[in-house]
N, C-alpha and C positions, 0 to 999 in steps of 0.2 A: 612269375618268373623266378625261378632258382638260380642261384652264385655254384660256380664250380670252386673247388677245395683244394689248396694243394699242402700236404703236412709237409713241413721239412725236417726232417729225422735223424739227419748227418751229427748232428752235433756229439759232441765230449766232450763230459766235463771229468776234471784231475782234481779238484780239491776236494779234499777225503771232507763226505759227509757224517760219519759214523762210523766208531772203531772198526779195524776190517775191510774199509773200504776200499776198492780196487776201478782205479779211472773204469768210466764203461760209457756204453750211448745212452745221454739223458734219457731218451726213449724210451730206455728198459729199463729204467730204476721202479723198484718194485714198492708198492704201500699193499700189506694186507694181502696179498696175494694175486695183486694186477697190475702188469705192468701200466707207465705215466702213459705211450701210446693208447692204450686200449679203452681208459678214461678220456681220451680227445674224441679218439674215435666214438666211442657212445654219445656222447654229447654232441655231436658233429651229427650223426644218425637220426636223433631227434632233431633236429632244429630243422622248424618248417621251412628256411629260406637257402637252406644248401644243396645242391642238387650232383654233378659228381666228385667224387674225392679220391685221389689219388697219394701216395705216398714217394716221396722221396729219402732214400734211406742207402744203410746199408740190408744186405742178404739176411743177417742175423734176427732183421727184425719180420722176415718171413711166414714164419708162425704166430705172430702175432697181429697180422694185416691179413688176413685170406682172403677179405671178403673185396677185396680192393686192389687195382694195378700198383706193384713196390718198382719205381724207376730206381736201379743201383746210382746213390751221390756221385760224385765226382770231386769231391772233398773242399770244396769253396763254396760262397754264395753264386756268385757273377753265372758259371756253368750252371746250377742247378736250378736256378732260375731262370736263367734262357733256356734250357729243357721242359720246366713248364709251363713258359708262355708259350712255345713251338708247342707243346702238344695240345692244349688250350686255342690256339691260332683263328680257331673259329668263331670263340667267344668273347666278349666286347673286353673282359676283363675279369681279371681272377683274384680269390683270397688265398694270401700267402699263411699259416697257422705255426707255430711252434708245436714241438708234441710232448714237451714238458714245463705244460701246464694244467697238472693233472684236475685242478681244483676248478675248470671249467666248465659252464653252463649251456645247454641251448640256445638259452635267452640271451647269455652274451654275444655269440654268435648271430644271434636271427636279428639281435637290436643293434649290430656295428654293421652285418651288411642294408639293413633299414636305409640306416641313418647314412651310409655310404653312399646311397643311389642318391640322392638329394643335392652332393657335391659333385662338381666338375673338376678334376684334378686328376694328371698322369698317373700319381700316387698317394693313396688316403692310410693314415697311419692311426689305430684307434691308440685317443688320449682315455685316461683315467684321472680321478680326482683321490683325493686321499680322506675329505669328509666321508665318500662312499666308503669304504675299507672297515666291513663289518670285525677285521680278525685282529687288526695292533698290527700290522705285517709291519716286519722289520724290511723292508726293500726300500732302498733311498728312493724320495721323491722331490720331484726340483721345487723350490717355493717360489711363487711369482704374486708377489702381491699379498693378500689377503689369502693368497691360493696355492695350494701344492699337487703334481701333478708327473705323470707317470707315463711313458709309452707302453702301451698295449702291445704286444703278441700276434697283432690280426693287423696285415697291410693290404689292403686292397690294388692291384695292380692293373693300367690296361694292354692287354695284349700287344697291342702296338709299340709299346714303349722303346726307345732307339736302342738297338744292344751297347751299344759302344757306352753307353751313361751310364750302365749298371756298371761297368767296369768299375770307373773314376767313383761313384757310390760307394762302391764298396772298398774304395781306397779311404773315403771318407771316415769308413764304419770301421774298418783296422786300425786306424790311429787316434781314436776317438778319448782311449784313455794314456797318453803316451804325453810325450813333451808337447810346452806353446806350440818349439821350431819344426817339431814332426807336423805340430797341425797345420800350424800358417802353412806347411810347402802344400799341401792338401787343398787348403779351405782356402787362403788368402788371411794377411795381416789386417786386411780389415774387417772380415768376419770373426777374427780370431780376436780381436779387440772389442768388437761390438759382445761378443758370448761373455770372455773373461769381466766386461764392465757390470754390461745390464743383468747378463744371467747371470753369473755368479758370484759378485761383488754385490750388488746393487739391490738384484731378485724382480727389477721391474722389467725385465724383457715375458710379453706372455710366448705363449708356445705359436700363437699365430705368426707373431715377431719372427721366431727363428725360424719356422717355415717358408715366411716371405722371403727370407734371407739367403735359407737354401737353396730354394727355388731361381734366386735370381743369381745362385752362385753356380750352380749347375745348369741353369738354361731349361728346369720342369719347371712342374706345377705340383708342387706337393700340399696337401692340405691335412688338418687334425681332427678328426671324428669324434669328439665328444662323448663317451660311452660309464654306464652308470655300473658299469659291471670290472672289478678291481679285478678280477679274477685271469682276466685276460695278462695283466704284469704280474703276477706273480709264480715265473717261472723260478725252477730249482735251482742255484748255482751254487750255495751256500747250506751249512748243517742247521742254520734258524729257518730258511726257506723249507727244506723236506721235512723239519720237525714240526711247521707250522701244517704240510701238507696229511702228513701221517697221521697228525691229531685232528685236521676235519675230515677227513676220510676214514678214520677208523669205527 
């Protein structure tokens, strides 16, 4: 049984990577002469557990998807993601991908949707560990314990899932770096107290903790897939990010 694929493409990033740099679609930030898309998409190609893949983007990234249906963004998460689970409808559930993560594997892929089947959960979001992280990556990871630990690029979604929650989701995911007061009206004062203490005061909240917590603040079931492959968090937003990329890919 094969996972259906959906890349999400939309993105822009503005923070100048390297002299000259001009905001553009993560997508198309180029290493070496290929765009960050076209290294997903290979790696996505190999991997024995993905079976169709579609692109959500803009038009520009046209010539470089040919081999695959490009549904045009609609400039948010909430919309573009209920356009792939509507088109998906038929299948139990789908993997959401970033497409700049150029430093991506098969194996990462084939071994998050593995390890995904085995959970029961609305939403499975692959964790990363930071002992894994063969490269020094400079990308913050949260400490919990003895442990530090990262969200992966790859969310497993089911089809079914209510539209109305991805909304409020994604209200979640907007204010994620912004004030307490912006969060608590979001999250509630007492998630927003339980995060500020255990996670990041404290470090003894693990990632299950804040999943339970989610889960029971949104009315899902979200759960953390444990995956051995860093490569999945290490998308571009930053110039130590694409230097990091540029220097294992070149």
């Amino acid at each position: 049984m094969k996972t259906s694929v959906v890349g999400l493409a939309g993105g822009v990033n503005v923070i100048p990577l390297y002299p000259g740099y001009k905001p553009g679609y993560k997508a198309l930030l180029e290493y070496h002469g290929k765009k960050s898309i076209e290294y997903v998409l290979d790696a996505l190609a190999k991997a024995k557990n993905v079976g169709k893949i579609i692109i959500i983007g803009a038009k520009e990234l046209k010539p470089y998807v040919k081999r695959y249906p490009l549904l045009e963004s609609k400039g948010t998460h909430t919309p573009d993601i209920t356009m792939a689970l509507d088109y998906f409808k038929n299948e139990k559930e789908v993997l959401f991908t970033s497409s700049d993560i150029p430093l991506i594997k098969p194996d990462a892929f084939d071994e998050f949707i593995a390890r995904s089947r085995k959970v029961n959960a609305d939403i499975k979001m692959a964790i990363v560990h930071k002992k894994d992280d063969p490269y020094n990556a400079t990308k913050a990871f949260n400490p919990s314990g003895n442990d530090s630990w990262a969200h992966g690029n790859l969310v497993m979604v089911k089809t079914d899932f209510p539209r109305e929650k991805l909304k409020l989701m994604e209200s979640f995911y907007g204010v994620r770096k912004q004030g307490p007061l912006s969060i608590a009206k979001v999250v509630g004062l007492q998630f927003l107290l339980f995060y500020l203490f255990k996670a990041v005061l404290t470090h003894t909240a693990t990632v299950e903790d804040i999943a339970a917590r989610v889960s029971a603040r949104f009315s899902v079931k979200l759960a953390p897939v444990h995956c051995t492959h860093v490569e999945s968090a290490l998308d571009v937003d930053d110039p130590p990010d694409y230097e990091l990329a540029k220097r294992v890919l070149g």
